[in-house]
C-alpha positions in Angstrom: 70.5 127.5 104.9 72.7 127.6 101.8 75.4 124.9 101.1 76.5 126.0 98.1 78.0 129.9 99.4 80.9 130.5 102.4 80.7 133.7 104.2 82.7 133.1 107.5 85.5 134.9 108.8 87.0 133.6 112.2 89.8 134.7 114.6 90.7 137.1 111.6 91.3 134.3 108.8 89.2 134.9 105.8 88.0 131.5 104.7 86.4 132.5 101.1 86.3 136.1 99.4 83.0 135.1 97.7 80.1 137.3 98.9 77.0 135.7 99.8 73.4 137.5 98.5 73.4 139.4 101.8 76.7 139.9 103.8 75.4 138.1 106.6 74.1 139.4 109.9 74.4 136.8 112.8 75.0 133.3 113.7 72.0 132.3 111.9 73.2 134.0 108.4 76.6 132.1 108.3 77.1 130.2 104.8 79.4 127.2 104.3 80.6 125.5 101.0 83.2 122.5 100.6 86.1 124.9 100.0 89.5 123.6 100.9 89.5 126.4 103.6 85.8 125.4 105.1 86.6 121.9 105.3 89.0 122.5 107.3 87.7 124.6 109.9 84.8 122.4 109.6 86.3 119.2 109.9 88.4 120.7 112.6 85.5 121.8 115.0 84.1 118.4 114.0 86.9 116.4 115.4 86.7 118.7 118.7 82.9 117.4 118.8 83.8 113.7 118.3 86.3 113.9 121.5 83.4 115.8 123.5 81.1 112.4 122.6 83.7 109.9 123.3 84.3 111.8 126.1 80.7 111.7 127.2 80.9 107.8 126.7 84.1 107.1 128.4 84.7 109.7 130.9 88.0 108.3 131.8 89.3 108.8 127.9 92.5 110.9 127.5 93.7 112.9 124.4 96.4 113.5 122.5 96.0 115.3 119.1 93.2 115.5 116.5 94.4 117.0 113.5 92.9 117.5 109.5 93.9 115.5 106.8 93.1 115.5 103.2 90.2 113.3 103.7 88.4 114.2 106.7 90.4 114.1 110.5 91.4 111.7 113.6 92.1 111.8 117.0 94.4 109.9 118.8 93.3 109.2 122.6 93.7 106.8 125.1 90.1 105.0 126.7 89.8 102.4 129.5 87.7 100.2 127.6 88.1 98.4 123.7 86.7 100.4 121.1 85.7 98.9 117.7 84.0 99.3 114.5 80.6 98.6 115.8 81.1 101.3 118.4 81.2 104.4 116.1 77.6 104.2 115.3 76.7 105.4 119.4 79.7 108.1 119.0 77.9 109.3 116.3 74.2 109.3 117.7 76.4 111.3 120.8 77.7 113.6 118.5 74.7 114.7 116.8 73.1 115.0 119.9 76.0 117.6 121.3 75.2 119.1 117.9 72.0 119.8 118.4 72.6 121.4 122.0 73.8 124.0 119.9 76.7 124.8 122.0 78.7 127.6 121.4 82.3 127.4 120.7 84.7 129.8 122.6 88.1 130.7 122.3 90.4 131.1 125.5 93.8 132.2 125.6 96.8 131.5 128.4 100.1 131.7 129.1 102.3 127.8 128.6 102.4 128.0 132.8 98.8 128.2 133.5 98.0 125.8 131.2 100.5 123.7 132.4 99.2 124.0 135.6 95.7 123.6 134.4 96.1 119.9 132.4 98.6 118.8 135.1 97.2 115.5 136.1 96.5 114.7 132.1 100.3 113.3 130.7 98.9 113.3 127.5 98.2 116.9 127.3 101.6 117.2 128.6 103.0 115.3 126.0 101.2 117.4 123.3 102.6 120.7 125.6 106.2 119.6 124.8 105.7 119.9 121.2 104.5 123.8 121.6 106.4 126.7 121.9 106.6 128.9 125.0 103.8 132.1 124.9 100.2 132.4 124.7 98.3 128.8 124.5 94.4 128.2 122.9 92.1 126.0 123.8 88.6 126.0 122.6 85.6 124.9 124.9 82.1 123.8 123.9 80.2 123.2 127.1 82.0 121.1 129.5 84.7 119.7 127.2 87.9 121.3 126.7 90.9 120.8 124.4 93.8 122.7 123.1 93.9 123.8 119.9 94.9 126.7 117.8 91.8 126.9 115.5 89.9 128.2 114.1 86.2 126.6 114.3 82.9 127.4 113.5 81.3 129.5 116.3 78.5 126.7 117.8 77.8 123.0 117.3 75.1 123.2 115.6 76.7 124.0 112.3 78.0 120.3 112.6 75.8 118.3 110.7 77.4 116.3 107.9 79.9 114.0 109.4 80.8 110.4 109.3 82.9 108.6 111.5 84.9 105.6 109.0 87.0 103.8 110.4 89.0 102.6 113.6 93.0 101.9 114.0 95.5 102.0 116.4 98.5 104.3 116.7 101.9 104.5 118.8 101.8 108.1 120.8 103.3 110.8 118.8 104.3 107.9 115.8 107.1 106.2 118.2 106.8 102.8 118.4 108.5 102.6 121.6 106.1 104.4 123.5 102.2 103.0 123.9 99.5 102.2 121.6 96.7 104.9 121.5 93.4 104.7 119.8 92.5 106.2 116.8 89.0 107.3 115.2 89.0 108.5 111.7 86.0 110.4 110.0 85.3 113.0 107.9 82.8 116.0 107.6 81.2 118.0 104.8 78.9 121.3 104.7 76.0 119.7 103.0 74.5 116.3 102.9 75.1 115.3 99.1 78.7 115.5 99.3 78.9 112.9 102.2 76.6 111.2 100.7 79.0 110.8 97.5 81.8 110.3 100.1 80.4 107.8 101.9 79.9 105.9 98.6 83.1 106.2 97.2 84.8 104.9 100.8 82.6 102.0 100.4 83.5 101.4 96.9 86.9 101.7 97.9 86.6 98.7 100.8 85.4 96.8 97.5 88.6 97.7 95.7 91.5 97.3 98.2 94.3 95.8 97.2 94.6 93.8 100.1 91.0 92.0 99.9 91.8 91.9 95.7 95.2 90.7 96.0 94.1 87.6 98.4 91.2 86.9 96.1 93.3 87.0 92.5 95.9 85.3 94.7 98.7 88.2 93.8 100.6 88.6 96.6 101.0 87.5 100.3 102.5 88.4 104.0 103.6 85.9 106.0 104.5 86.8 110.1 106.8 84.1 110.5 109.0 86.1 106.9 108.4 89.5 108.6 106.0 93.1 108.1 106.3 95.2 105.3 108.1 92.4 102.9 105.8 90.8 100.3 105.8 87.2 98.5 104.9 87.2 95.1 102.7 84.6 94.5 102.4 83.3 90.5 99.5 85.6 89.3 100.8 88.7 91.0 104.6 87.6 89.4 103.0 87.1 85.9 101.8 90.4 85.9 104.5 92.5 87.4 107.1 90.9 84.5 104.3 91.9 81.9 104.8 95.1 83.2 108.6 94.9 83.6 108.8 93.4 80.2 106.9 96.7 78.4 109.0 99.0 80.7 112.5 97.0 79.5 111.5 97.7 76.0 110.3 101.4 76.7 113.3 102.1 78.0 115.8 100.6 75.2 113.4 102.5 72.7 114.5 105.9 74.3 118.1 105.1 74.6 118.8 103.7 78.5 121.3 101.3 78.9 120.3 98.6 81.7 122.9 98.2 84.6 122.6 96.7 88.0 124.3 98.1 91.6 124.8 96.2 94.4 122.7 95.7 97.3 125.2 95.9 100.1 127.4 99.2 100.1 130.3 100.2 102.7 128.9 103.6 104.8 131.5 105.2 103.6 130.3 105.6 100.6 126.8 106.2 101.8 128.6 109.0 103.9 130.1 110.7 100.6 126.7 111.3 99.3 125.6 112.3 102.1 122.6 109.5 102.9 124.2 108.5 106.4 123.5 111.5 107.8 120.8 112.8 106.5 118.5 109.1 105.5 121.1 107.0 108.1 117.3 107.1 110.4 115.4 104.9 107.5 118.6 102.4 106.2 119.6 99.2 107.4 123.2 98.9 108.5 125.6 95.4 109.3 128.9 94.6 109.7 131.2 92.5 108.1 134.8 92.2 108.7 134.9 94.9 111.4 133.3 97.4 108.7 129.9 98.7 108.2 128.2 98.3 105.5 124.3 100.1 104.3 122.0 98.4 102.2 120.7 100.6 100.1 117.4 102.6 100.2 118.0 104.1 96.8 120.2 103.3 93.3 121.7 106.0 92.7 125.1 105.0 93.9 125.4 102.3 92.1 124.2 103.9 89.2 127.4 106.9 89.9 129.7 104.0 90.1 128.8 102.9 86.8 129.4 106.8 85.4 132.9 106.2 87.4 134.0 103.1 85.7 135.1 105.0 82.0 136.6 107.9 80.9 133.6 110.8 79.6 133.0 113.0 76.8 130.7 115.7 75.9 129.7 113.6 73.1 128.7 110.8 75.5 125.8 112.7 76.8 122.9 112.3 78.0 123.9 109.0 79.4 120.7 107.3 80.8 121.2 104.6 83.0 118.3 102.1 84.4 118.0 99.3 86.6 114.5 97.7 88.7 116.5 98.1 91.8 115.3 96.0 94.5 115.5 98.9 97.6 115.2 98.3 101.8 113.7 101.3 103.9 113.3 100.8 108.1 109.5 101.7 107.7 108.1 101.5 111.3 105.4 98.6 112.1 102.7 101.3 112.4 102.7 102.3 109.0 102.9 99.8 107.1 100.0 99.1 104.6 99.8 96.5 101.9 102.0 97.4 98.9 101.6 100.6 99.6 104.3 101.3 102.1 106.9 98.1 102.4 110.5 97.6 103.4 111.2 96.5 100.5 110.4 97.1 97.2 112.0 97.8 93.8 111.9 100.9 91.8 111.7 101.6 88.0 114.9 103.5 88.6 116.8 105.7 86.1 119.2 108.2 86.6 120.8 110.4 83.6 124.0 112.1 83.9 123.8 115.3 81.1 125.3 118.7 80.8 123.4 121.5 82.2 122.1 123.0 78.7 120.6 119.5 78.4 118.4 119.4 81.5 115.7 121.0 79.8 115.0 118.4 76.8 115.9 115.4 79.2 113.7 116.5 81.5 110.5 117.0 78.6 111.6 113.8 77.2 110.6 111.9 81.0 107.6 113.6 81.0 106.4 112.3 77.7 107.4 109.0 78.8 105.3 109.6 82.3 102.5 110.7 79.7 102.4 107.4 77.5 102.4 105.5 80.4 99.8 106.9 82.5 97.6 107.3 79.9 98.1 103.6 79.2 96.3 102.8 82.4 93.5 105.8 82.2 95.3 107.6 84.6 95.0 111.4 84.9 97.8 113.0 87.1 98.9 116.6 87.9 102.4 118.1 88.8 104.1 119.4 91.6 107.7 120.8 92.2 108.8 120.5 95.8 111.8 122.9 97.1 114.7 122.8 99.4 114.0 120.8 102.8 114.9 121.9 106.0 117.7 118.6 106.1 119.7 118.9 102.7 122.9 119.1 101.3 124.6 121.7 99.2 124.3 125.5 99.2 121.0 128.0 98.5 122.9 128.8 95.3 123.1 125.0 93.6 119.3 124.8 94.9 118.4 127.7 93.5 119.8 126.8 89.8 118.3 123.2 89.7 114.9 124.4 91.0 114.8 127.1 88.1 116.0 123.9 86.2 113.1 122.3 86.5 111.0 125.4 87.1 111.8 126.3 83.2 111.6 123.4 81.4 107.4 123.1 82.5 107.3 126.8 82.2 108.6 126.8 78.8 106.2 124.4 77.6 103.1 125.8 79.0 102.8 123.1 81.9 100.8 123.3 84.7 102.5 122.7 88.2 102.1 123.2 91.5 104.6 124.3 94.8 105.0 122.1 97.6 108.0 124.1 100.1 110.3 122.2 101.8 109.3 119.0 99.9 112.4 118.1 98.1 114.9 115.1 98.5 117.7 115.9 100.5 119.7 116.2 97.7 117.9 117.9 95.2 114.6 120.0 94.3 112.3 117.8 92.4 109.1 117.4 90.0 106.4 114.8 92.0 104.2 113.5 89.7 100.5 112.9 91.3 98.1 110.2 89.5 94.2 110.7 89.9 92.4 106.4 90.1 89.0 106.1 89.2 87.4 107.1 92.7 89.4 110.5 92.1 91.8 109.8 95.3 95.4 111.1 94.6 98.7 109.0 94.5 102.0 110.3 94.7 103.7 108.3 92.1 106.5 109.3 89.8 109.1 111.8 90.5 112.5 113.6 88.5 115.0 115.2 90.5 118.0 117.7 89.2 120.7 116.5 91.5 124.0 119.2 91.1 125.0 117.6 94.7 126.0 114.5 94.5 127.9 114.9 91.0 129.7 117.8 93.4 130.0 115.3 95.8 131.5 111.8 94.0 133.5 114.5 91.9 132.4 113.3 88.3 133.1 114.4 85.4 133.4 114.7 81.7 135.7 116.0 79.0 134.3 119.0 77.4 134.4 120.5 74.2 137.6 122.7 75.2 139.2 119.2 76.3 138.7 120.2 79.8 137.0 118.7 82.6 133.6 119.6 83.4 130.9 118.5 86.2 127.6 116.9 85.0 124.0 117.5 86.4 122.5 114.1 87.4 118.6 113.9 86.8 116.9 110.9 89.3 114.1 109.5 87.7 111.5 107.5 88.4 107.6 107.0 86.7 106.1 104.4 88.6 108.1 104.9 91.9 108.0 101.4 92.7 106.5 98.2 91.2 104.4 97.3 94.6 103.2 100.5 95.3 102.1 101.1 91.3 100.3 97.7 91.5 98.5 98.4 94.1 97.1 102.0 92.9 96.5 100.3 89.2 94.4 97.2 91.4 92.5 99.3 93.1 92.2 101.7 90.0 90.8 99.2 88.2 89.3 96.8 90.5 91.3 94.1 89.6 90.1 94.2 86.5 93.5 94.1 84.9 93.5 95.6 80.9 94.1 92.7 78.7 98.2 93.1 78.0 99.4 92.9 81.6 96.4 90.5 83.2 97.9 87.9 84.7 95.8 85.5 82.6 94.5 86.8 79.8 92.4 83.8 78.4 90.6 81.3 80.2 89.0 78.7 78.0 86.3 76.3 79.2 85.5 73.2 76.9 82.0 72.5 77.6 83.0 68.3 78.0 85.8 66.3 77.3 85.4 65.9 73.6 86.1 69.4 73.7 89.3 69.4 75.5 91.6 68.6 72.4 90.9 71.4 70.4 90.7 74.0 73.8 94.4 72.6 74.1 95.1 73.4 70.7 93.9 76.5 70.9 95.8 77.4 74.2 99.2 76.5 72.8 98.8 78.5 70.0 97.7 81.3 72.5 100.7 80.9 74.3 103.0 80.9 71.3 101.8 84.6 70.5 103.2 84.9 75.1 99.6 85.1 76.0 98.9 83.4 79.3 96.0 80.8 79.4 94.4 78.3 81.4 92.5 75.9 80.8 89.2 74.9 83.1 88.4 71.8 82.5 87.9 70.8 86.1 84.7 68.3 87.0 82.3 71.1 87.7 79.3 72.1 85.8 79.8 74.7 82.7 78.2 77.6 84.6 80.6 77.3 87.7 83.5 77.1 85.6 82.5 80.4 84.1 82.0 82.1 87.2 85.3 81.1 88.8 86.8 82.5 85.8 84.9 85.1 85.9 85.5 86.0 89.8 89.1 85.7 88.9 88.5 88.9 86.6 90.1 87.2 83.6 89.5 89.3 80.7 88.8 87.2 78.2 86.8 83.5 78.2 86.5 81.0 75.2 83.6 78.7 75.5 84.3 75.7 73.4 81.6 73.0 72.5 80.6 71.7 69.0 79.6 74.5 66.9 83.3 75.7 67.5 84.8 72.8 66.9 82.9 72.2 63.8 83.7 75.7 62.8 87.1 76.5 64.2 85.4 79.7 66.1 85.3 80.4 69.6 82.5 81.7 71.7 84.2 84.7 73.5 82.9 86.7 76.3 84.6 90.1 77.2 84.8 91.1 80.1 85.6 94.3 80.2 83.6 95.5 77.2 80.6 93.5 79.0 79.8 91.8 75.3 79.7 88.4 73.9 80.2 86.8 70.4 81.5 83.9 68.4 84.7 84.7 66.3 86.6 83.0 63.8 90.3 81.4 65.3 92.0 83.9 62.9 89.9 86.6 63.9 90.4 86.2 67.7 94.0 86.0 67.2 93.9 89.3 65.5 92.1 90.5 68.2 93.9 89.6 70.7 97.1 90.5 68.9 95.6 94.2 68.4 94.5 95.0 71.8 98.0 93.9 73.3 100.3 95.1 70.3 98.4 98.5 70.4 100.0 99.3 74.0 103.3 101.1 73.4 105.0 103.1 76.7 
């Protein structure tokens, strides 16, 4: 059978236009490749077949949904007994074997009443009924198991060969954490053997890289129960690096004209109910109340940063006015979802927000995305585009939409950049540009994103004095490139392994003096280091010379001096590179330069 060629077409969706060598015939002459389309219908029918085993297993097992997602799929069920890690390997020995029964997979239609009436004594079935509309009702049946589903999927079992179950989790029924904890299995399926394979390697390589095991181990951050979920502690070495960061953003953003301000934490809903975030983000803020009036603390900056607008009289010639601040942000992010410094309740953005006139959307908006282009390419970072639309929940009418969207829509046009369309993706308040960073194991990242806000300016009523001496209404442009510190720093960890580039690592030098008649000049050397604000240590613990090394060098430190006589003698240094992977002696001057190059040579 051919991997590399899809010729399917089920329940009247066309799932590739390529023709195979011969348009095929039967079952037998069905082709699948790993188009976006396949997968799906192949990781679909695959989820179906992981139920079926789990129910074979546990024949008490209940469940509720098993969708797709960009990796592979889940289901979420509910089983009598504890299922772990090491119980995946006998789902997936039942699976094949279901698989190789070569059972054929059938469609069957109802009405909502019969079936209803058919999963009557199964509440989770019910629960998923709620959630679908009255009129006809699929399921899909491969011998004795059942399930609803509106398909499609491959027409027999046995086309299911290339799967992998990864991991296991729990998750709160239909993602309320009031109602009970189900199970959930994640895996993922391919149409040939090489490309799980590849997957399966690059899911391990990821366990090696996760910025919760690397964070622990390079002592960057910590959670603490008795401080509370989703809220991180900063330990030094993670606090050394995130101000290296802050520190080359600071002087990035001076360098392009933004003035640094700061809002306030703690705002009065009323003012959160002029811009409209009470009642369309009221679900994700926190709220208290202080003398008898409520008060939001805010999820986002832009408030502040329209206050600041507020405080002066505005001209024409004022603008652009680019305002930033690393706003320190709370979101109500439910207990089910959070994930290391990927999803906290609190976290701090590298938040801008530029009030213009509308002929000036265009240039302000090419001028962020050359800023997002130093800066990713900085880190090695590829990254694609996307422009998400109007949500279903927004404020302000089709016609304000429609102008910032074409706003946006022109500027990448004009200059020949590539983007993509997500509908319905937008903030609430305005259509924006997502920016989407590729790591070194190829995954994804949503990351930066600009927005063309004409709604809140509408809303706050701001303004400036135009040309004619009149007032006029400005466009406000949100911006932000790394989203959030925490969530950056944990895609660039991962990205790199904790191998941190030199000008950010949170120590950059380590020097080890092979005894103590080598400890004078390693001091020397290390205050002159930190002169030039490079951050060194130095290991002169009562350990032998080798173990010293490899502490330093499980700490991923980039760069370590070896100091004995012949440096001394020679004011050199023996220096071993750790990313480069290459050693060799150098001359004090010379390492100063070199160090001096490699960091200086980093402009955002």
């Amino acid at each position: 059978m051919r991997e590399d060629i899809l010729a399917y077409k089920a329940d009247d969706i066309i799932v590739d236009t390529q023709t195979a060598p011969q348009k095929p015939q039967n079952a037998k002459d069905i082709y699948f490749d790993n188009l976006a389309d396949a997968l799906e219908i192949i990781r679909h029918s695959t989820a179906h077949l992981m139920a079926h085993a789990i129910k074979r297993l546990y024949p008490e097992a209940k469940f509720f949904v098993g969708p797709v997602i960009e990796d592979g799929f889940y289901y979420d069920f509910r089983v009598g007994a504890k299922i772990g890690e090491e119980d995946l390997k006998a789902i997936e020995q039942e699976m094949q074997k279901i698989a190789n029964e070569k059972l054929p997979i059938i469609k069957n239609a109802y009405t909502k009443q019969e079936i209803i009436k058919k999963f009557k004594d199964d509440d989770l079935k019910q629960e998923v009924l709620l959630r679908i509309p009255d009129g006809t009702v699929t399921t899909y049946t491969q011998g004795d198991f059942e399930d609803l589903c509106r398909g499609p999927h491959v027409p027999n079992t046995k086309y299911l060969k290339f799967f992998k179950l990864t991991r296991v989790s729990g998750a709160y029924l239909g993602g309320d954490e009031k109602k009970e904890m189900l199970t959930r299995i994640y895996g993922t399926a391919f149409a040939d053997k090489q490309s799980l394979v590849e997957h399966i390697a690059m899911i391990e390589e990821a366990k090696k890289r996760d910025h919760r095991k690397l964070g622990t181990e390079l002592k960057l951050f910590t959670f603490d129960d008795e401080v509370g979920g989703g809220l991180p502690i900063w330990l030094p070495n993670g606090a050394k690096l995130r101000s290296k960061l802050e520190s080359l953003l600071f002087k990035a953003h001076r360098s392009r004209g933004y003035q640094p301000v700061r809002g306030p934490e703690l705002l009065k809903s009323d003012a959160w109910k002029t811009s409209g975030h009470y009642q369309n983000y009221g679900e994700n803020m926190y709220f208290t109340t202080i003398d008898e009036t409520e008060y939001g603390i805010k999820p986002m900056n832009c408030l502040g940063h329209i206050k600041v607008f507020q405080n002066d009289v505005r001209s024409y010639r004022d603008l652009p006015l680019k305002f930033f601040e690393y706003g320190v942000v709370h979101r109500h992010e439910k207990s089910g979802v959070l994930h290391g410094l990927f999803r906290v309740r609190e976290f701090t953005q590298d938040d801008a927000h530029i009030f213009c006139r509308p002929d000036q959307i265009k240039e302000n908006i090419l001028e962020i995305l050359n800023f997002v282009d130093k800066i990713m390419k900085s880190f090695d970072f590829t990254y694609e585009m996307e422009i998400s639309t109007k949500p279903t929940k927004a404020i302000g009418d089709d016609a304000i939409w429609e102008k910032a969207t074409k706003g946006l829509k022109d500027a990448l046009d004009e200059n020949g950049l590539k983007y993509g369309i997500d509908e319905g993706g937008g903030a609430f308040y305005g259509p924006k540009i997502d920016i989407k960073i590729t790591d070194a194991l190829k995954r994804k990242w949503q990351c930066g994103t600009i927005q063309v806000d004409f709604n809140l300016p509408e809303r706050f009523d701001l303004s400036y004095i135009d040309n004619n001496n009149e007032k006029a209404r400005p466009v406000m442009i949100h911006r932000a490139i790394l989203g959030s510190f925490e969530r950056f720093i944990g895609i660039l960890t991962e990205h790199t392994g904790g191998e941190f580039p030199l000008f950010i690592a949170p120590t950059a030098v380590v020097i080890v003096p092979i005894g103590d008649a080598h400890l004078d000049y390693s001091k020397e050397l290390a205050n002159e280091l930190l002169a030039l604000e490079i951050d060194v240590e130095i290991s002169s613990k009562n350990e032998s010379l080798n173990k010293r090394i490899r502490t330093a060098e499980k700490q991923k430190v980039p760069i370590i001096l070896v100091i004995g006589d012949e440096e001394i003698n020679t004011k050199s240094v023996a220096l071993r590179d750790r990313r480069e992977r290459k050693q060799y002696n150098l001359t004090k001057e010379k390492l100063f330069q070199f160090i001096k190059e490699k960091i200086d040579g980093v402009h955002f």
